[in-house]
HTML snippet that shows the backbone in 3Dmol.js (N, CA, C, O; Angstrom):
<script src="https://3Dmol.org/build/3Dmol-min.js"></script>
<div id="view" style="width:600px;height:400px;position:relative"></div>
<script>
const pdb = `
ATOM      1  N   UNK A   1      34.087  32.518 -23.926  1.00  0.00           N
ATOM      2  CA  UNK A   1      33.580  31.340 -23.270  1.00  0.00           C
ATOM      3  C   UNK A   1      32.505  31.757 -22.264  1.00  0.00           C
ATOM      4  O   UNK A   1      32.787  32.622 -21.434  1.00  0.00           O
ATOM      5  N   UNK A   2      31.370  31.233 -22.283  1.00  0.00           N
ATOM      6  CA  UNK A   2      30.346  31.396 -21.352  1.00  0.00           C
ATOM      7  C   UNK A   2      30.325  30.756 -20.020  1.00  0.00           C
ATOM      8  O   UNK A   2      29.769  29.661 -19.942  1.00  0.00           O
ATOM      9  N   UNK A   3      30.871  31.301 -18.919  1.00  0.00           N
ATOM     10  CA  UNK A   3      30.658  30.581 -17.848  1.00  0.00           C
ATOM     11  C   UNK A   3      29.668  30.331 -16.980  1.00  0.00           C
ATOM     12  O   UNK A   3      29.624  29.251 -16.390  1.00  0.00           O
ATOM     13  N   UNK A   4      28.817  31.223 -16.805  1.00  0.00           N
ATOM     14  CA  UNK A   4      27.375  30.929 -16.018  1.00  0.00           C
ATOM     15  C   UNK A   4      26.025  31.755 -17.149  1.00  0.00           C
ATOM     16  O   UNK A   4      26.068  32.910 -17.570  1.00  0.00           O
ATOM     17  N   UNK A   5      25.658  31.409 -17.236  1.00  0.00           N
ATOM     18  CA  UNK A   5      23.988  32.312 -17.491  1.00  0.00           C
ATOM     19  C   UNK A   5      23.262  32.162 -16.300  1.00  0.00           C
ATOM     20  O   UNK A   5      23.260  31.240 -15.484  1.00  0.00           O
ATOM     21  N   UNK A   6      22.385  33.670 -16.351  1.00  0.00           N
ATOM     22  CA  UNK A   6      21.675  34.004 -14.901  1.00  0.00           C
ATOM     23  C   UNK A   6      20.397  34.863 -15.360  1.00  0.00           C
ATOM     24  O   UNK A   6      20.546  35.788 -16.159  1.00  0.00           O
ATOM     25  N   UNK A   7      19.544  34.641 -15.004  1.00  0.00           N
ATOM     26  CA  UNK A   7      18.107  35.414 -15.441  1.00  0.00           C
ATOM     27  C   UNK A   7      17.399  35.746 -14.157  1.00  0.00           C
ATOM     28  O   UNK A   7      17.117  34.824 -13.392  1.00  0.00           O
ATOM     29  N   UNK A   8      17.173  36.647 -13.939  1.00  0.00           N
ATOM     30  CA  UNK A   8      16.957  37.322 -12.555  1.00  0.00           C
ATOM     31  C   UNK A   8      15.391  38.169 -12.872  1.00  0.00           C
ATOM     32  O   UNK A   8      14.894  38.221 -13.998  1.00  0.00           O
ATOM     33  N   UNK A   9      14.810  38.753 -11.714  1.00  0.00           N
ATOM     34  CA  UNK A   9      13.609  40.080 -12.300  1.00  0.00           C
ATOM     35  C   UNK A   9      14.365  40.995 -12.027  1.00  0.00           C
ATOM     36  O   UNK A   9      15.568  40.848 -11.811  1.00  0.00           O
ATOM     37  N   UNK A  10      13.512  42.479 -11.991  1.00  0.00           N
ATOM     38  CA  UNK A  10      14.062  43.231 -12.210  1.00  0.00           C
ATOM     39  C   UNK A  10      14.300  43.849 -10.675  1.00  0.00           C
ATOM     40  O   UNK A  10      14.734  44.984 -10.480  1.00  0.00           O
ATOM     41  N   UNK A  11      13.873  42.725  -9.417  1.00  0.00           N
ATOM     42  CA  UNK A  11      14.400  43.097  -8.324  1.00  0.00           C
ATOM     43  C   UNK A  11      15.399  42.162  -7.720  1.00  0.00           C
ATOM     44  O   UNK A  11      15.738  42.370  -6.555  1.00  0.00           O
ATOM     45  N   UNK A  12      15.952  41.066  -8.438  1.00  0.00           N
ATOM     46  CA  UNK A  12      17.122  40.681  -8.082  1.00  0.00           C
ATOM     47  C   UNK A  12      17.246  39.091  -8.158  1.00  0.00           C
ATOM     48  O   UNK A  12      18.169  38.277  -8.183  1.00  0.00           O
ATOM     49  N   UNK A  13      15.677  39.056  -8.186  1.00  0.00           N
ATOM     50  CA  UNK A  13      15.795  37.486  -7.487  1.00  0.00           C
ATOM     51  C   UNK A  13      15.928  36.887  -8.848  1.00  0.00           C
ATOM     52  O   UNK A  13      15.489  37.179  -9.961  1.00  0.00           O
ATOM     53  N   UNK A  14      16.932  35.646  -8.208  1.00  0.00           N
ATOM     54  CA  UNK A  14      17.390  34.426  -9.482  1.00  0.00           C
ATOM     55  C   UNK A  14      16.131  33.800 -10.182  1.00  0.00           C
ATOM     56  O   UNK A  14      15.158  33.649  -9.444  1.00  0.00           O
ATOM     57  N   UNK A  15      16.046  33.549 -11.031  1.00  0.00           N
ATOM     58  CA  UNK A  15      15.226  32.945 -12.076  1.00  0.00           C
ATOM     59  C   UNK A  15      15.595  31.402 -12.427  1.00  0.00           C
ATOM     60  O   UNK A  15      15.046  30.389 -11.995  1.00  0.00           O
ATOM     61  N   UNK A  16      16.423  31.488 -13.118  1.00  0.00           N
ATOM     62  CA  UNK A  16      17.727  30.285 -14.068  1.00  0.00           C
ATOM     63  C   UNK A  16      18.932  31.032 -13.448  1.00  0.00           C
ATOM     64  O   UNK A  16      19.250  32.216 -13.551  1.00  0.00           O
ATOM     65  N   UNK A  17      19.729  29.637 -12.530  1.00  0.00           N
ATOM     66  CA  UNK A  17      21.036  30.309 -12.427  1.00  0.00           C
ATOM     67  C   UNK A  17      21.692  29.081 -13.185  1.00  0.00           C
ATOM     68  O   UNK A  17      21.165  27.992 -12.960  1.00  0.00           O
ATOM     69  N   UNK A  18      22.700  29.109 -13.996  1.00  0.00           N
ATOM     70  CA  UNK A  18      23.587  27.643 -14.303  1.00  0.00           C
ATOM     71  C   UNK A  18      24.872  28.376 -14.786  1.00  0.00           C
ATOM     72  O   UNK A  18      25.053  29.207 -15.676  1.00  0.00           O
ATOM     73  N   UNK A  19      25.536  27.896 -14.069  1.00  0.00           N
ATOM     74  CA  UNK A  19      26.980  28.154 -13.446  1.00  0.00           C
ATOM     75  C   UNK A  19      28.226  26.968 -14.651  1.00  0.00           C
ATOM     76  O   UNK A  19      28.037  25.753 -14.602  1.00  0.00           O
ATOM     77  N   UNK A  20      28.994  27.349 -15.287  1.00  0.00           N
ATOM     78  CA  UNK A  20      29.487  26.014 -15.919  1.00  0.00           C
ATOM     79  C   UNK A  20      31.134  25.473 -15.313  1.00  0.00           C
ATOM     80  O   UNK A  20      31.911  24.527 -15.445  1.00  0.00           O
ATOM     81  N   UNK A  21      31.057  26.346 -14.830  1.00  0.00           N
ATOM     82  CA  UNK A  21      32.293  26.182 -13.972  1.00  0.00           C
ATOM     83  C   UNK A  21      32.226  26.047 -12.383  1.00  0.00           C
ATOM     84  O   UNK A  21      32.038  26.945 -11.562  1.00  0.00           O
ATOM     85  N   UNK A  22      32.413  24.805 -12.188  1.00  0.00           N
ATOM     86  CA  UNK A  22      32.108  24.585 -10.494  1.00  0.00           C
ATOM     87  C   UNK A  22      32.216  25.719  -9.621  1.00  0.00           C
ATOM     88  O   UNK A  22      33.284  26.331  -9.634  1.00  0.00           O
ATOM     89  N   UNK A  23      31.004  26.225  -8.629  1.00  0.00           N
ATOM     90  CA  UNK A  23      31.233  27.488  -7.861  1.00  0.00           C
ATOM     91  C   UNK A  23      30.532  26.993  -6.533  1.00  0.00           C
ATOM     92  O   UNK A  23      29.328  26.760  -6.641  1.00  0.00           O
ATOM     93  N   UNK A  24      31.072  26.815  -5.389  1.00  0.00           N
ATOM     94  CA  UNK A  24      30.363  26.440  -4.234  1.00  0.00           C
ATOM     95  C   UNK A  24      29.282  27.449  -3.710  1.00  0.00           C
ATOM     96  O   UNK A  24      29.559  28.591  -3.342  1.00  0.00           O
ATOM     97  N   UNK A  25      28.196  26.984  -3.714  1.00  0.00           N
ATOM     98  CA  UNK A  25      26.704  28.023  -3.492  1.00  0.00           C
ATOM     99  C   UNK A  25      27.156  29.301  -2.413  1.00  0.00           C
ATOM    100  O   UNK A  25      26.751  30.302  -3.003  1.00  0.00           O
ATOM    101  N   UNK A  26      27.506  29.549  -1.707  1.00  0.00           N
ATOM    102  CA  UNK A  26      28.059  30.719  -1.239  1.00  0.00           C
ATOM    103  C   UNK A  26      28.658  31.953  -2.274  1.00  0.00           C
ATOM    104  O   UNK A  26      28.347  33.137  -2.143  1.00  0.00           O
ATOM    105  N   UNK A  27      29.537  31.448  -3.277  1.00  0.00           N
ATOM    106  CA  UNK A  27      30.155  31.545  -4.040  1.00  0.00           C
ATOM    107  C   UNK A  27      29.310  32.019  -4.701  1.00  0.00           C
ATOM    108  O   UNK A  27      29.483  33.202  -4.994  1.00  0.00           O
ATOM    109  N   UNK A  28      28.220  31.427  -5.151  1.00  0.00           N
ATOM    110  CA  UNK A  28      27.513  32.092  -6.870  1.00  0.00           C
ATOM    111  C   UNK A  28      26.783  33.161  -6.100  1.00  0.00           C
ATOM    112  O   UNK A  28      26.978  34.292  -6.544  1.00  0.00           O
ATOM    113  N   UNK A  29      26.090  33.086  -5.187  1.00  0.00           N
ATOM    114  CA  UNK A  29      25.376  34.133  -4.165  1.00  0.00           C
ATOM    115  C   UNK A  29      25.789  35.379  -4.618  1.00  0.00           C
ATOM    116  O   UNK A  29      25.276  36.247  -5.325  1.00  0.00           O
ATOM    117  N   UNK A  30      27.296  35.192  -3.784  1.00  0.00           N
ATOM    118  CA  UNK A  30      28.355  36.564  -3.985  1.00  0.00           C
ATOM    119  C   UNK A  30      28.203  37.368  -5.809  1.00  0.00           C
ATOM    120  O   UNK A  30      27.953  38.544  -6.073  1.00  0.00           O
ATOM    121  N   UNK A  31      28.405  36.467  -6.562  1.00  0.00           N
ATOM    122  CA  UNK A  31      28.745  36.539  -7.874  1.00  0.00           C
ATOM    123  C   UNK A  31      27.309  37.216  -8.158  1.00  0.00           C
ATOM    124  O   UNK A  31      27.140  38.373  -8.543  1.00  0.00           O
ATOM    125  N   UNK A  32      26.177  36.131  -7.854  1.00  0.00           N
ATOM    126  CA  UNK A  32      24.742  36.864  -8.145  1.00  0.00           C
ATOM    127  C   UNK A  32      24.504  38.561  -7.730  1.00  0.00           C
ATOM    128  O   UNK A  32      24.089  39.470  -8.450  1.00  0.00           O
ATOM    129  N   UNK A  33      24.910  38.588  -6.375  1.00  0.00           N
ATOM    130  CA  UNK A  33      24.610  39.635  -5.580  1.00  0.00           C
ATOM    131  C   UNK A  33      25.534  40.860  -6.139  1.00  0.00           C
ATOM    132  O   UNK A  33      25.027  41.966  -6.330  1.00  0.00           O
ATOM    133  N   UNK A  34      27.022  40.586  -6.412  1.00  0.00           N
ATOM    134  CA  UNK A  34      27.636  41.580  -7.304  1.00  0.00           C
ATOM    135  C   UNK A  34      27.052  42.213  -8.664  1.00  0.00           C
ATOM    136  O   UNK A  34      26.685  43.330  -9.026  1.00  0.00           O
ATOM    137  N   UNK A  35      27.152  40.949  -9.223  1.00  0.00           N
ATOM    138  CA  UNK A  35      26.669  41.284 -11.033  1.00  0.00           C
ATOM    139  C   UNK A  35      25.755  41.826 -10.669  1.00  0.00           C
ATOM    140  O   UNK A  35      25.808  42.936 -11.198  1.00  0.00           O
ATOM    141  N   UNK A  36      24.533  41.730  -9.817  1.00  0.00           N
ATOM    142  CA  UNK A  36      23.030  42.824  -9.943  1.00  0.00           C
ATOM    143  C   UNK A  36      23.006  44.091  -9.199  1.00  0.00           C
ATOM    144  O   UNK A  36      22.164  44.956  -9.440  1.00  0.00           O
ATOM    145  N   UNK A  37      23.735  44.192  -8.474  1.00  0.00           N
ATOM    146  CA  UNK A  37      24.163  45.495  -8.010  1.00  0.00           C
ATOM    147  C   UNK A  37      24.988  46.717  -8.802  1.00  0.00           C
ATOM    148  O   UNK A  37      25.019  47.913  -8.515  1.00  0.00           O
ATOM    149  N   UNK A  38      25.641  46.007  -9.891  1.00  0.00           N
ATOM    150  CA  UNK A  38      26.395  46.861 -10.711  1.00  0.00           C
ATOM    151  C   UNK A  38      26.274  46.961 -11.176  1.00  0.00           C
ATOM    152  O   UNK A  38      26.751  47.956 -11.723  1.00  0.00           O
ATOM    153  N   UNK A  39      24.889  45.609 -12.225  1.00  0.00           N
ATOM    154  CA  UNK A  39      24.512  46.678 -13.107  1.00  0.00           C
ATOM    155  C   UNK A  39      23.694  47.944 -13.372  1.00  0.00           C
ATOM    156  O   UNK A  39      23.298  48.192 -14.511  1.00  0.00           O
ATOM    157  N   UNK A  40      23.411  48.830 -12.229  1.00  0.00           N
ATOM    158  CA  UNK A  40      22.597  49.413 -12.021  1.00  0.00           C
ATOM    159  C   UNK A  40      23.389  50.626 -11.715  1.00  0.00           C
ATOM    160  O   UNK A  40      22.880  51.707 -11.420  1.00  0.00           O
ATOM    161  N   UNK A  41      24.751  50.380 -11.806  1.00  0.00           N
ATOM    162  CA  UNK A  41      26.131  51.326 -11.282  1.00  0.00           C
ATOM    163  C   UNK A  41      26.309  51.714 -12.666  1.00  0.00           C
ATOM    164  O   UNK A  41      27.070  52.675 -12.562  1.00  0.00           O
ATOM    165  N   UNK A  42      26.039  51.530 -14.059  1.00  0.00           N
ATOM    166  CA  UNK A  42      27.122  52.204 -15.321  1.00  0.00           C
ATOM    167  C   UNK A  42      25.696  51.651 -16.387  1.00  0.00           C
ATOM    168  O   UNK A  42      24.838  50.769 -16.334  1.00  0.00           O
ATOM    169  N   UNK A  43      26.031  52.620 -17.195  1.00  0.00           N
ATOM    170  CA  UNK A  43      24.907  52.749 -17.973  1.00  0.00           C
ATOM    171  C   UNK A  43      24.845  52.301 -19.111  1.00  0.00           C
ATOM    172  O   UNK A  43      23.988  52.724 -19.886  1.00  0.00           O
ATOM    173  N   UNK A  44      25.829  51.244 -19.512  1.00  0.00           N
ATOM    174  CA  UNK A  44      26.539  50.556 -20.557  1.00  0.00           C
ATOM    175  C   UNK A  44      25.716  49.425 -20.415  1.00  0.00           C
ATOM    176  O   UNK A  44      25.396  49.015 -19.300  1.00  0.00           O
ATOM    177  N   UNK A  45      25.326  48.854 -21.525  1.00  0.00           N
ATOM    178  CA  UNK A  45      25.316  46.779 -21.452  1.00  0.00           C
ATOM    179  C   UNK A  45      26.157  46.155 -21.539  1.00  0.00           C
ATOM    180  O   UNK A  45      25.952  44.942 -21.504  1.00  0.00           O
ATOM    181  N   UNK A  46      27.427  46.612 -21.686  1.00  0.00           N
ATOM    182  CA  UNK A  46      28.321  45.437 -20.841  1.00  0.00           C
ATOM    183  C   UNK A  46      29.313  46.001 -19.942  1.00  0.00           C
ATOM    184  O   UNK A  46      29.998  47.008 -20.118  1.00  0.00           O
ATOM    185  N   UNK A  47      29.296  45.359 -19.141  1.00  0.00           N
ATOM    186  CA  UNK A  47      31.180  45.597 -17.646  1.00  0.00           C
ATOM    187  C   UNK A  47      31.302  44.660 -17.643  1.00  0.00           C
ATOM    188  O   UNK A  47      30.730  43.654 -18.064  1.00  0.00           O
ATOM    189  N   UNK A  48      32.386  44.995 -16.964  1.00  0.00           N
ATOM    190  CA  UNK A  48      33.443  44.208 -16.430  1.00  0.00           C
ATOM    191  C   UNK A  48      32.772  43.858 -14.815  1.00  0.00           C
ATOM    192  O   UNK A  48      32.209  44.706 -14.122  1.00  0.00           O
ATOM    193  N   UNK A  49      32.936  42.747 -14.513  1.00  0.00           N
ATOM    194  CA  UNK A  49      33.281  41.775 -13.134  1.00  0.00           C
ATOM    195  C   UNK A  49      34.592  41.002 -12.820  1.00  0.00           C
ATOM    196  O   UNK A  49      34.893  39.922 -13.329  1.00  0.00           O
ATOM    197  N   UNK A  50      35.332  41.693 -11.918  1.00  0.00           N
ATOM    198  CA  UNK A  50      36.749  40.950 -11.989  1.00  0.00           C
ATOM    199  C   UNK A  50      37.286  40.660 -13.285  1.00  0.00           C
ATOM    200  O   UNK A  50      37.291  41.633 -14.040  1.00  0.00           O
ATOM    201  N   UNK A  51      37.737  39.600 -13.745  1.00  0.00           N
ATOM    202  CA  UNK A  51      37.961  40.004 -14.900  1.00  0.00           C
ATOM    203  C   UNK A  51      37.456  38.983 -15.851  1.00  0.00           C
ATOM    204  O   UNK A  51      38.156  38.194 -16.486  1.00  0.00           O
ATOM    205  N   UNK A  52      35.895  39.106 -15.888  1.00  0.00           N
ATOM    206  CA  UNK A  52      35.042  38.742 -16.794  1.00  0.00           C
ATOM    207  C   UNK A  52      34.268  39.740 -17.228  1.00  0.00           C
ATOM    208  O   UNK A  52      33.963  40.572 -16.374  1.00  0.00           O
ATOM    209  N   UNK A  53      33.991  39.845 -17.971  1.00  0.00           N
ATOM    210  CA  UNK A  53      32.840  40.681 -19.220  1.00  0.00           C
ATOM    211  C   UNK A  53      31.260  40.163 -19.249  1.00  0.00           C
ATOM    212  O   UNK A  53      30.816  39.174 -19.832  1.00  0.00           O
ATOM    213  N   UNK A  54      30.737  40.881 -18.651  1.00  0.00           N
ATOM    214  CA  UNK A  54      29.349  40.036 -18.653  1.00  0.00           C
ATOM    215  C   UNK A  54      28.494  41.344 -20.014  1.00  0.00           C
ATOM    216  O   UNK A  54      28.716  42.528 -20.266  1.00  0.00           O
ATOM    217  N   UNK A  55      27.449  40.251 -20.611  1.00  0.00           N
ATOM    218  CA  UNK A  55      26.376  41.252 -21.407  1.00  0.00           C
ATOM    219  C   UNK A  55      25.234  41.141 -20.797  1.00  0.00           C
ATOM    220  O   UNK A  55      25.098  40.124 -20.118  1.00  0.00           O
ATOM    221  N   UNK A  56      24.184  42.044 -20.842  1.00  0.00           N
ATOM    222  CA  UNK A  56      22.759  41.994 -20.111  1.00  0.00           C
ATOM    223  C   UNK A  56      21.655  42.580 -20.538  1.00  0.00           C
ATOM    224  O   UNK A  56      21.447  43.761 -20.260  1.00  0.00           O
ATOM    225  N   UNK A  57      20.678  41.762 -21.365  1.00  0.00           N
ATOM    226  CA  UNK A  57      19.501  42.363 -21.849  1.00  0.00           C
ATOM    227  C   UNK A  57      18.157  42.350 -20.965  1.00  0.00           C
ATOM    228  O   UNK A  57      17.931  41.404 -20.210  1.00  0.00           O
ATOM    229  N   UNK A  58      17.312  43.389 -21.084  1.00  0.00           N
ATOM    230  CA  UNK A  58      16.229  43.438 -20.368  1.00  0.00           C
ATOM    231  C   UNK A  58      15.120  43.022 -21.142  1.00  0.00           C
ATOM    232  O   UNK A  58      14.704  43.641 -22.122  1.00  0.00           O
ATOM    233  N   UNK A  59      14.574  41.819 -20.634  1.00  0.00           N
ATOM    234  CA  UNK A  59      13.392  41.324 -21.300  1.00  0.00           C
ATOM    235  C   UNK A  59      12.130  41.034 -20.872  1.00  0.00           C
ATOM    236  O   UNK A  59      12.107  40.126 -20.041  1.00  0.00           O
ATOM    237  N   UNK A  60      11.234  41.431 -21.118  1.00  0.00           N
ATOM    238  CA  UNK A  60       9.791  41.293 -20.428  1.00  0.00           C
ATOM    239  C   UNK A  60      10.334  40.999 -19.013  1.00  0.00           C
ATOM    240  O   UNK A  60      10.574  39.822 -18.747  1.00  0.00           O
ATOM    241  N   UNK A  61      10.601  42.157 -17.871  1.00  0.00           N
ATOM    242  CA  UNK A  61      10.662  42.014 -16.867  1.00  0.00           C
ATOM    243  C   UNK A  61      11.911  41.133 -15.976  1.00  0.00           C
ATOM    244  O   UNK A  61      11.998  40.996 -14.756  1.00  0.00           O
ATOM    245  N   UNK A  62      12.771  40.633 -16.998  1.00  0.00           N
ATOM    246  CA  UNK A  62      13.858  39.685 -17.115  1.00  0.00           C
ATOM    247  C   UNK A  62      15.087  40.066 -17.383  1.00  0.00           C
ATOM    248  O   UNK A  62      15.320  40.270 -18.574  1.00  0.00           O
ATOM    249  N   UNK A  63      16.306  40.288 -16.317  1.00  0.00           N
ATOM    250  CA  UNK A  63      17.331  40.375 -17.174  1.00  0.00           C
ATOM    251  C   UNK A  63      18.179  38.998 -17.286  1.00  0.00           C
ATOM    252  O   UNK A  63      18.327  38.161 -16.396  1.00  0.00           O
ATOM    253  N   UNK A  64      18.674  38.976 -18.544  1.00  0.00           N
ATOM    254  CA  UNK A  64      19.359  37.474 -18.606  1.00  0.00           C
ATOM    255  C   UNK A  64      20.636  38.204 -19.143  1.00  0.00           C
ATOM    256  O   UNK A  64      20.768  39.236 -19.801  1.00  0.00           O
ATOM    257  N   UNK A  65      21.723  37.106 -18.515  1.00  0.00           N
ATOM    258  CA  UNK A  65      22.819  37.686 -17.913  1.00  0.00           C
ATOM    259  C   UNK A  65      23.720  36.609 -18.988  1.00  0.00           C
ATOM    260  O   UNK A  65      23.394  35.553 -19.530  1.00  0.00           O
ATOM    261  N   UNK A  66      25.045  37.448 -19.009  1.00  0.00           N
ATOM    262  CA  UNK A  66      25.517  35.909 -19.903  1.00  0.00           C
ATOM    263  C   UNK A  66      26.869  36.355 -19.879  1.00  0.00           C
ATOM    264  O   UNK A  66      27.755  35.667 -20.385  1.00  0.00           O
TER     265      UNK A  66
END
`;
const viewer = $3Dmol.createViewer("view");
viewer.addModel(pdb, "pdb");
viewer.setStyle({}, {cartoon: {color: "spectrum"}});
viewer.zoomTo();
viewer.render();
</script>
């Protein structure tokens, strides 16, 4: 199940954020600010976040997050 898609550059900042599961804006911040920090921690395209599985391709300057 897809709960948010997120497309960011390749220095962090949000692009498309849409969230499908209600998250109070503080909230997705955190979530934003995690997921892009880690992925830069493991050299895999996909981890784990708590206990969701995110995948992440790099595209013309874009990563979109899913």
């Amino acid at each position: 199940m897809i709960r948010a898609v997120i497309v960011t550059n390749d220095q962090g900042k949000p692009r498309l954020v849409k969230f499908y599961d209600y998250q109070p804006v503080e909230k997705q911040q955190e979530i934003i600010r995690n997921i892009y920090g880690g992925m830069f921690q493991f050299p895999l395209r996909l981890f784990a976040y708590n206990r969701f599985s995110f995948s992440y391709d790099y595209v013309s300057d874009l990563f979109v997050i899913m």
